[in-house]
PAVOMAR-693164 format. One record per residue (C-alpha): x, y, z; residue in three letters. Coordinates in steps of 0.25 Angstrom, whole numbers, plus 5000, padded with zeros to 4 digits. Layout:
N
XYZALA ...
END
This chain:
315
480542104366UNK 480942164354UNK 480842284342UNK 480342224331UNK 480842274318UNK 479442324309UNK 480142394297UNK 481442404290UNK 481842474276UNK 483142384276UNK 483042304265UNK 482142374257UNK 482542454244UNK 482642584248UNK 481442634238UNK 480442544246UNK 481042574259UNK 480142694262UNK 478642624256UNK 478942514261UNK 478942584274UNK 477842664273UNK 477042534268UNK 477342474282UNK 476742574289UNK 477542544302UNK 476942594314UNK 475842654305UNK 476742764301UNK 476642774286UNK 475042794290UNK 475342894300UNK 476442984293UNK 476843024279UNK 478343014277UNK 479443054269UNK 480842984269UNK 481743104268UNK 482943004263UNK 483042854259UNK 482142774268UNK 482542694278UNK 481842614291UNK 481842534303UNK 480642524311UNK 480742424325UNK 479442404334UNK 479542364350UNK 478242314356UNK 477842364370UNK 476542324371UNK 476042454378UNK 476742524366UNK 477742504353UNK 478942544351UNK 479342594334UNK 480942634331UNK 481142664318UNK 482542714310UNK 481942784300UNK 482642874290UNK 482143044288UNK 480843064283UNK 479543164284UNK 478343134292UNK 477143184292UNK 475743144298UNK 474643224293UNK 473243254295UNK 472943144285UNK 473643054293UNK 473143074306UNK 471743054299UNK 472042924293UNK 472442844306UNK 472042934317UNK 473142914327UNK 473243004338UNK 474342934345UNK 475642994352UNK 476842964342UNK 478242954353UNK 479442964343UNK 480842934350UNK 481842994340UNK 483242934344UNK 483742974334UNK 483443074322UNK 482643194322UNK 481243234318UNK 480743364313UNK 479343444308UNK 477943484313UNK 477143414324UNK 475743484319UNK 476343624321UNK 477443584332UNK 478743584328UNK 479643444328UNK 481143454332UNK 481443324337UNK 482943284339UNK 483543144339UNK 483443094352UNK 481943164356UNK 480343114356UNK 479443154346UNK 477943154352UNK 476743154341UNK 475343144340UNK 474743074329UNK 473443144329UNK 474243254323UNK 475043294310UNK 476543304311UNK 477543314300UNK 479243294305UNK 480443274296UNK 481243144305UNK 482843124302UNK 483342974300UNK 482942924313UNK 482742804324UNK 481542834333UNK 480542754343UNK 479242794342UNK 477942754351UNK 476442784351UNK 475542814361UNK 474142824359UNK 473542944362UNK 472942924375UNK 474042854382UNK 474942964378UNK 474043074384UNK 473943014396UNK 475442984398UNK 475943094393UNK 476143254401UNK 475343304386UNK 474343284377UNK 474743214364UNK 474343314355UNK 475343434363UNK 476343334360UNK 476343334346UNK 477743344342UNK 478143364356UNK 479743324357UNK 480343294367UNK 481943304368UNK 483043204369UNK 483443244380UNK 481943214389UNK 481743104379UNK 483143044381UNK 482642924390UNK 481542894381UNK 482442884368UNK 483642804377UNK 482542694384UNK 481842684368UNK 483342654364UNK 483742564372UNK 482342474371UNK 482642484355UNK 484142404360UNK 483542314373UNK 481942294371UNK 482642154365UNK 483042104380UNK 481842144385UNK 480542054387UNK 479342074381UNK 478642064395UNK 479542204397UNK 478742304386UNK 477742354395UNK 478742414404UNK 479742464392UNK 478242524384UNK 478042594399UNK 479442634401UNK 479442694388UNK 477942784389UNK 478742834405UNK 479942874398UNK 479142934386UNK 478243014394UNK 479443074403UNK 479943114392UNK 478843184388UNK 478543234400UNK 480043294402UNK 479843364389UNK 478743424393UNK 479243464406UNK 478243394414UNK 478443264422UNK 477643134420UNK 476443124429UNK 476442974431UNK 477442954443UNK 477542814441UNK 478042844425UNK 479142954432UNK 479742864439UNK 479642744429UNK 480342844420UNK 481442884429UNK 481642734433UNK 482142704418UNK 482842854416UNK 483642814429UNK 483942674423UNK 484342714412UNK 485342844417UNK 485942724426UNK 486342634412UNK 486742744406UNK 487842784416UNK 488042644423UNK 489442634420UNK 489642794426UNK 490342744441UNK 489542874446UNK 488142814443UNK 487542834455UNK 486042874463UNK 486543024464UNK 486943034449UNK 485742974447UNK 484743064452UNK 485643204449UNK 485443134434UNK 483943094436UNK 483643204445UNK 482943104456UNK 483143094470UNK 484142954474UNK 482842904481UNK 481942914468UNK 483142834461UNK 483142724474UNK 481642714471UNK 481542684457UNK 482742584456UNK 482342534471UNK 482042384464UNK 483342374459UNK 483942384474UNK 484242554471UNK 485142634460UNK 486542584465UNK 486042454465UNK 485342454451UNK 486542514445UNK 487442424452UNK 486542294444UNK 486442394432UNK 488042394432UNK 488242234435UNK 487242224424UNK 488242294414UNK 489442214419UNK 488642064416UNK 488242104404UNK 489842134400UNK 490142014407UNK 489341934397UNK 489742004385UNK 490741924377UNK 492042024373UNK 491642124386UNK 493142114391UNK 493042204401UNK 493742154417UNK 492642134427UNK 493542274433UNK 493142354422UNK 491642304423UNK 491842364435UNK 492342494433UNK 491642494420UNK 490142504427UNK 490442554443UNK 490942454451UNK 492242474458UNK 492842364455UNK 492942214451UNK 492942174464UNK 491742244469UNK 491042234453UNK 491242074456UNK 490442074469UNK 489342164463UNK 489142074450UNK 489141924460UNK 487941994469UNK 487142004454UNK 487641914447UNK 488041784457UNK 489541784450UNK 490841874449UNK 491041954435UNK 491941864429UNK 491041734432UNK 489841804426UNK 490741824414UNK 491241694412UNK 489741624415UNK 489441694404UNK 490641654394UNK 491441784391UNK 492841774396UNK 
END
């Protein structure tokens, strides 16, 4: 699996870099929106297919858009527009709604109506969802959503999971991307729904959701020697038994962490120029020691740290 890369401007003299753009009509933007560069253009457009739905990220430079009336006459789209701004801001009118979005929050709009919004320089994701899927996944109707932002911080585990598929979808199968498309609409419609300040009704798409937020929490602080069930639920506020339940497969938290942690260590030990001792692998991601470290990694990995380094030519 891979992002496909559907338009660059690199290249091109800078005088055609913006028609030639337009001309391409990516994604069938130039149809939908009327836009303005507000400095010399530049763009790179990459595209992830799914299946169930497609990924778009663009790095684009500042311009105006506008969808008008016109528009929305001329192609008839009614589908929800999902903008994942990680960085750049947008600004303007939502069909009388004011837009004040930040770097680092989602943008929500409906094609069936007109909009008009100044972006800075920016690198976004962006998805569709027709119409009836979104009214039935999501807490509101499309049309109250028009221009509906929600806030980096409720939409911080959307943007970090779409960042880290833009580095990793490349290790991934392509048997995978019915689970990644689901993963992505659970985490989107949390967010929504955080915004909003009601909770998802599917019970099923909760805990999905929570699954990945806990998975991701334990990656970002695996190294912390405190990483623990209780820090964990204090910081999810779920109880030690919802946390059990959801990583029960992997054997429970400690455990999952524990493989997590091991994981991190082979993977230094297979890097060439890592020079760090198998004791501070050991101090670096929990263990207590090299001694104990070396017992942990032979019950995963059939061999003592120092073998699996060497089987794998970095001495």
């Amino acid at each position: 699996m891979a992002w496909q890369r559907v338009f660059s401007s690199d290249g091109l003299p800078d005088a055609q870099r913006y028609a030639c753009w337009r001309d391409a009509d990516i994604a069938n933007l130039s149809a939908r929106f009327d836009t303005s560069p507000h400095e010399p253009f530049a763009v790179a457009m990459d595209w992830l297919d799914l299946g169930t739905i497609g990924l778009g990220q663009a790095r684009i430079t500042a311009q105006d858009w506008v969808r008008r009336r016109e528009n929305i006459a001329r192609d008839q789209c009614d589908d929800l527009v999902v903008n994942v701004r990680h960085q750049g801001g947008a600004r303007g009118d939502m069909a009388g709604r004011d837009l004040i979005a930040p770097g680092g929050s989602v943008v929500l709009a409906d094609l069936a109506q007109v909009q008009a919004h100044a972006s800075d320089a920016s690198i976004c994701t962006g998805f569709t969802l027709p119409r009836a899927l979104a009214e039935q996944m999501l807490p509101a109707s499309v049309r109250s959503l028009h221009g509906h932002v929600i806030a980096p911080d409720q939409a911080a585990l959307l943007v970090s999971h779409l960042a880290t598929l833009r580095d990793n979808a490349h290790h991934l199968p392509v048997t995978s991307a019915p689970a990644l498309a689901q993963t992505v609409l659970d985490l989107f419609t949390i967010a929504v729904s955080a915004s909003l300040g009601t909770a998802p009704a599917d019970v099923d798409q909760r805990e999905r959701g929570l699954l990945v937020e806990l998975r991701e929490t334990i990656e970002r602080h695996l190294g912390s020697p405190s990483l623990n069930t209780t820090r964990l639920s204090r910081t999810l506020g779920v109880s030690r038994s919802t946390l059990y339940r959801l990583l029960q497969e992997e054997g429970g938290v400690q455990a999952y962490i524990r493989t997590r942690r091991l994981a991190r260590i082979a993977e230094s030990l297979r890097t060439a120029g890592d020079r760090q001792t198998i004791a501070m692998l050991a101090e670096r991601w929990g263990f207590c020691d090299a001694a104990y470290l070396g017992r942990a990694f032979r019950e995963v990995y059939g061999m003592t740290p120092g073998d699996y380094r060497a089987q794998h030519g970095v001495v």
